[in-house]
C-alpha positions in Angstrom: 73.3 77.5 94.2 75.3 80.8 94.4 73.8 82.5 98.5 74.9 85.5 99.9 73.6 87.9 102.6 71.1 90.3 101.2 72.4 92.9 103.4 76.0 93.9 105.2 74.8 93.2 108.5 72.7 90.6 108.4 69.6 89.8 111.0 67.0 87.7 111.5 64.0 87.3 113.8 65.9 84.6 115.3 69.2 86.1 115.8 69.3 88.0 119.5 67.5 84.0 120.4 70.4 82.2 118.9 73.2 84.7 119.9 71.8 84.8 123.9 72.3 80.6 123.1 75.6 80.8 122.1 77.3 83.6 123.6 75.5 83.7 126.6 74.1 87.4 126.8 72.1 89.8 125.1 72.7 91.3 121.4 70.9 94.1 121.2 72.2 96.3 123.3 75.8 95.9 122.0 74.5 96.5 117.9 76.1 99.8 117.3 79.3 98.6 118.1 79.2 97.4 114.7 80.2 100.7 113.2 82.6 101.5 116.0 86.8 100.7 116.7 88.0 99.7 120.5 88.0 96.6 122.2 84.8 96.3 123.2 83.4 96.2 119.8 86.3 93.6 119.0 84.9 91.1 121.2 81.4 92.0 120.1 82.3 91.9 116.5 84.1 88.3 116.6 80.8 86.9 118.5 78.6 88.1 116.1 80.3 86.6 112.8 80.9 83.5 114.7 77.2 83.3 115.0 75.5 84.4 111.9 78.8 82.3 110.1 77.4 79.2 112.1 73.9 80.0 111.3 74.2 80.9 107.8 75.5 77.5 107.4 73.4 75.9 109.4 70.3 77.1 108.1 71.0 77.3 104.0 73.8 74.1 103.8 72.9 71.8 106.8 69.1 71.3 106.1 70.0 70.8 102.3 73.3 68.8 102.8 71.0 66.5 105.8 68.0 65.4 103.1 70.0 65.0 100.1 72.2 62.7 102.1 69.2 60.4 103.6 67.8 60.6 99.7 70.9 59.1 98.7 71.8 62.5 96.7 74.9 65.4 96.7 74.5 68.6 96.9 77.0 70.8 94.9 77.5 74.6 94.9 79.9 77.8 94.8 79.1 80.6 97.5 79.6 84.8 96.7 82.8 86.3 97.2 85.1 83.4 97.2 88.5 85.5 96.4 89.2 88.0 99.6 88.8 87.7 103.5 86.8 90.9 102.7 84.3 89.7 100.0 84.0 86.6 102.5 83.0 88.5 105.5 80.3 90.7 103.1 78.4 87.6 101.6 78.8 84.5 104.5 81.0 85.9 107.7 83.2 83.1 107.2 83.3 80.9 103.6 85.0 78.1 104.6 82.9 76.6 107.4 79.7 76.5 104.9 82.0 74.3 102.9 81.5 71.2 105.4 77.8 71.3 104.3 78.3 70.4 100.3 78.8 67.3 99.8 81.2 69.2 96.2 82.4 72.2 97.3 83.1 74.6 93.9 83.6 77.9 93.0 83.1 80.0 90.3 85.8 81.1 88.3 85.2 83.7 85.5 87.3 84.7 82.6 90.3 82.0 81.3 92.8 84.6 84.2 95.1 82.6 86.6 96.4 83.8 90.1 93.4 84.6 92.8 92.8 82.3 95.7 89.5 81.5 95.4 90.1 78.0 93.8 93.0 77.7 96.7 90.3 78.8 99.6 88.0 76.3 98.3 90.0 73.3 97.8 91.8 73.8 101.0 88.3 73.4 102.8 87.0 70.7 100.8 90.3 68.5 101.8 90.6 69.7 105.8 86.7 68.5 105.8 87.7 65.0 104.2 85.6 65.8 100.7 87.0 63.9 97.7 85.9 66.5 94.9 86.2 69.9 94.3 84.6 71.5 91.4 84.6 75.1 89.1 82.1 76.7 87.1 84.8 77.6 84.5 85.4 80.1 81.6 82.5 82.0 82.2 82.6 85.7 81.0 85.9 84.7 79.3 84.3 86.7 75.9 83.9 86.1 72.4 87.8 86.4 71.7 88.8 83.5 74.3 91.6 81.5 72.6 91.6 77.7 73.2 94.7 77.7 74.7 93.8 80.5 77.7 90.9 77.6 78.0 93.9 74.6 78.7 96.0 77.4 80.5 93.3 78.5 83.0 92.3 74.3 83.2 96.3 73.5 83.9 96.1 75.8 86.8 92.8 75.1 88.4 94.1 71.5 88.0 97.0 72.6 90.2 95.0 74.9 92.8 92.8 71.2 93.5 90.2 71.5 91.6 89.2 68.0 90.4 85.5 68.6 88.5 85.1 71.2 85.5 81.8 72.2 84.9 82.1 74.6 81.6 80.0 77.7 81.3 78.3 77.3 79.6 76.5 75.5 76.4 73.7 77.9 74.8 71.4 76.6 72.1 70.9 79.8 70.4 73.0 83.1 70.8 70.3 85.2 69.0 70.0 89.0 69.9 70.4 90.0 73.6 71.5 86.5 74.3 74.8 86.7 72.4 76.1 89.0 75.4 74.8 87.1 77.9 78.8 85.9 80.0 80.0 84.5 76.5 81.3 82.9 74.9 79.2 80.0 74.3 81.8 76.6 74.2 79.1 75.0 72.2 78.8 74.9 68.1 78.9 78.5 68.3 82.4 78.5 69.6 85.1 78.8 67.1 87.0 76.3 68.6 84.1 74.3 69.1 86.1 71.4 66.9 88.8 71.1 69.5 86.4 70.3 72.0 87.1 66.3 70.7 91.0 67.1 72.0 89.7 69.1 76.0 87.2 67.2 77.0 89.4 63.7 77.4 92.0 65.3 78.4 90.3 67.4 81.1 88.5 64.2 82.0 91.8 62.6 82.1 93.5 64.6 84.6 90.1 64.9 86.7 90.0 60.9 87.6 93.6 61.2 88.2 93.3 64.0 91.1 90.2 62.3 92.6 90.3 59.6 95.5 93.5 60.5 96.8 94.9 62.7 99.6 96.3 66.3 99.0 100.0 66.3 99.8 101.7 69.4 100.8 103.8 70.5 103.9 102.5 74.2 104.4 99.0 75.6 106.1 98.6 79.0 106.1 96.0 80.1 108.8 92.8 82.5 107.5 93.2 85.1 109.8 89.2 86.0 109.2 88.6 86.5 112.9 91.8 89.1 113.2 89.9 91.0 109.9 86.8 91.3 112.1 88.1 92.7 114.7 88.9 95.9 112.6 86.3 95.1 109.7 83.5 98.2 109.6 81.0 97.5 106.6 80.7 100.1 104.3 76.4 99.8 104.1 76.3 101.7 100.4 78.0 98.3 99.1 76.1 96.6 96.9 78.1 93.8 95.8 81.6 94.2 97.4 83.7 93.6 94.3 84.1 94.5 90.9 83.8 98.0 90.4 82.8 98.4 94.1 85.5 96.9 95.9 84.9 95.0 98.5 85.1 98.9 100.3 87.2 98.2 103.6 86.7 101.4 105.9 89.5 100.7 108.2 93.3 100.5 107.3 94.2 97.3 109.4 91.4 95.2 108.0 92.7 96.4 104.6 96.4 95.5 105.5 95.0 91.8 106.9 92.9 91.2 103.6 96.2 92.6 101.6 99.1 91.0 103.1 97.4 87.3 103.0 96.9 87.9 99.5 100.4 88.8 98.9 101.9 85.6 101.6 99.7 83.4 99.3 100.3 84.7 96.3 104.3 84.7 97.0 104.3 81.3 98.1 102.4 80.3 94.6 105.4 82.5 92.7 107.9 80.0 94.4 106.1 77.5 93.5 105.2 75.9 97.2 102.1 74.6 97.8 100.0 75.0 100.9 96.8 74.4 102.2 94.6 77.5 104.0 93.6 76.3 107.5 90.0 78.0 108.5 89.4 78.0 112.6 86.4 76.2 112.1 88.7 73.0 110.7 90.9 73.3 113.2 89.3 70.6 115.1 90.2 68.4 113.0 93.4 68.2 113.4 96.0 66.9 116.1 99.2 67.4 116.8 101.7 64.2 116.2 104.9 63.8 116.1 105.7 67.4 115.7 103.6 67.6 113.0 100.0 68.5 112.3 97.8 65.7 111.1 94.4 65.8 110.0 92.4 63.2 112.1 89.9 62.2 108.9 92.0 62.3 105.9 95.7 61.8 107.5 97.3 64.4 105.6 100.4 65.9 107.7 101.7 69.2 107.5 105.0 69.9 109.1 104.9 74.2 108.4 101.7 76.0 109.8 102.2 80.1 108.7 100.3 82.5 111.1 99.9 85.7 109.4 98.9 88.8 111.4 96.6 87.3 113.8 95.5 89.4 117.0 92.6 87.0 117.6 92.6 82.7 117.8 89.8 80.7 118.5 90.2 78.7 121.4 90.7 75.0 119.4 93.6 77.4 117.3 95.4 78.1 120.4 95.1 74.7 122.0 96.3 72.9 119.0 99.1 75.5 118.4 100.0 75.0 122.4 99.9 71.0 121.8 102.1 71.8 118.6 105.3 73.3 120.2 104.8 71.2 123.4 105.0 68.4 120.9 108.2 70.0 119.3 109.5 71.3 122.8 109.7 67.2 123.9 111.5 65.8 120.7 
C-alpha cells in the first residue's frame, strides 16, 4: 500500500460529524481559516489535523490492521511523503500515528542516496509503538548505472537508520521496450551484477536477523514539532505531489524554518554520529517518566536526553510528561 490524501485539504461527508465529536463544536464555520495567519486559525488549524490525522488512520490502517490480526495475518506498508514535516502534513496530517496500525511499518527509499530521515521517522515509530520490524522498498529508481557497492552502501545505512527487512525493487521478468525505463534497474538476471547477488542476499539476511527481536538503544528523542508546523502551515492548493520538482511548496516563512531547522538538528546529530529516536505526540503516551529518565512503558527502552526543537504548540500528554520529567529531576 502507498495512501495519501487526494487533495490538500482533505474532507469527507463524515468530517464536520466526527470533528463536532472530538472537538466539541462546529467545523464549518471556522473552514477559511485554513488559508489565514493569527491565532485563531492556530487553534483551528491544530484541531483539524488532529482530526483528519486520527481518522485517516483510523479509517485506512485500523479496519485493515483489526481483520488481518483476527485472520492471523500482518499487514505491511510505506505511506507518501515520508522525508519532511511538510510532505507529512500534504499526504497524512501526521505520519507517525498511522504507523501504530501496520503490524511492519516501511518506507520507501529510492535511489542507492544516504542522509534523509525518512528511514529515521519510520523506525523511530515503529519502536515507540513496540513493533519488532521495520522494513524498505529499496534501490528503486537507482538507474541502470547503479554500482553494487552504492547497493551495500545505501544497505549499511538503512541498517543503521533501523531498518531490519529489505524488500528490493524490484525483479522484472522482461525489460522489453517501454519497460526497460520503468524505476530501473532491474536487480534480477538483467542486472549486471546480478552474479553478486549470491554475496548480498546472505549478508543482508545476516544483518536483518541480527537487528530483529531486540530493543533499540539510544539516549536522545528529538520531538516532531508537527503540531508547531501547523500552526503556520498554509497549503499551497496548485500542489500536486508536494515533492520532487514541486516542492513540498510551504507559503509561510516559519513553517518553512520548523520543516528546515529539524532537518538540519537531525541531520547534525547523524554527522556526529549520535543516535536518536524521533518522539511523535501521538507516542507520547507511552512513555513515563522514571528515575529522571524517560521510559517507554511497552518496550522499556530509556532515554535520558529529550531535544525540543521550536515548538509553540504541545499536546497536552507532551506537557504533562515533560512536567513529570523535570519534577522527577527537580527531586533527585
Amino acid at each position: 500500500m502507498k495512501p495519501g490524501f487526494a487533495t490538500r485539504s482533505p474532507w469527507t461527508k463524515t468530517l464536520p460529524e466526527e470533528f463536532l465529536k472530538r472537538k466539541h463544536y462546529d467545523i464549518e464555520p471556522y473552514l477559511p481559516l485554513l488559508q489565514r495567519s493569527g491565532p485563531e486559525a492556530s487553534l483551528f488549524r491544530f484541531d483539524y489535523y488532529d482530526v483528519i490525522s486520527d481518522l485517516y488512520a483510523e479509517a485506512t490502517f485500523k479496519q485493515v490492521y483489526d481483520w488481518c490480526d483476527s485472520q492471523g495475518l500482518k499487514t505491511i506498508g510505506h505511506l507518501l511523503g515520508e522525508e519532511t514535516l511538510a510532505a507529512q502534513t500534504y499526504f497524512g496530517g501526521d505520519m507517525l500515528r498511522a504507523f501504530k496500525y501496520l503490524h511492519i511499518p516501511a518506507l520507501d527509499h529510492l535511489g542507492c542516496g544516504i542522509g534523509s530521515l525518512n528511514a529515521k521517522f519510520v523506525a523511530s515509530a515503529s519502536h515507540h509503538y513496540g513493533k519488532d520490524r521495520v522494513a524498505c522498498e529499496a534501490f528503486g529508481a537507482s538507474g541502470w548505472n547503479a554500482t553494487y557497492e552504492e547497493m551495500v552502501q545505501c544497505s549499511n545505512w538503512l541498517f543503521q537508520q533501523g531498518v531490519n527487512m529489505i524488500i528490493m525493487h524490484g525483479f522484472y521478468y522482461s525489460i522489453r521496450g517501454e519497460r526497460y525505463n520503468d524505476f530501473p534497474p532491474s536487480y534480477f538476471f538483467q542486472w549486471k551484477y546480478w552474479d553478486m547477488m549470491q554475496e548480498y542476499v546472505p549478508m543482508a539476511n545476516r544483518m536483518m536477523n541480527m537487528l530483529s527481536g531486540g530493543i533499540a538503544e539510544c539516549d536522545i528523542l528529538v520531538y516532531s514539532p508537527i503540531e508547531s508546523f501547523w500552526d503556520h502551515f498554509i497549503p499551497d492548493l496548485d500542489v500536486k505531489t508536494g515533492f520532487w520538482e514541486e516542492g513540498p511548496w510551504i507559503q509561510d516563512s516559519v513553517a518553512s524554518d520548523i520543516d528546515r531547522d529539524f532537518q538540519l538538528l537531525c541531520s547534525h546529530l547523524s554527522d556526529e554520529n549520535l543516535d536518536f529516536s524521533i518522539l511523535g505526540a501521538d507516542a507520547v503516551i507511552n512513555f513515563k517518566a522514571e528515575n529522571g529518565l524517560l521510559a517507554n512503558r511497552i518496550t522499556g527502552a530509556q532515554y535520558s536526553i529529550l531535544v525540543l526543537p521550536y515548538a509553540n504548540i504541545l499536546t497536552d500528554e507532551t506537557a504533562r510528561l515533560l512536567g513529570m520529567t523535570l519534577q522527577l529531576q527537580a527531586d533527585l
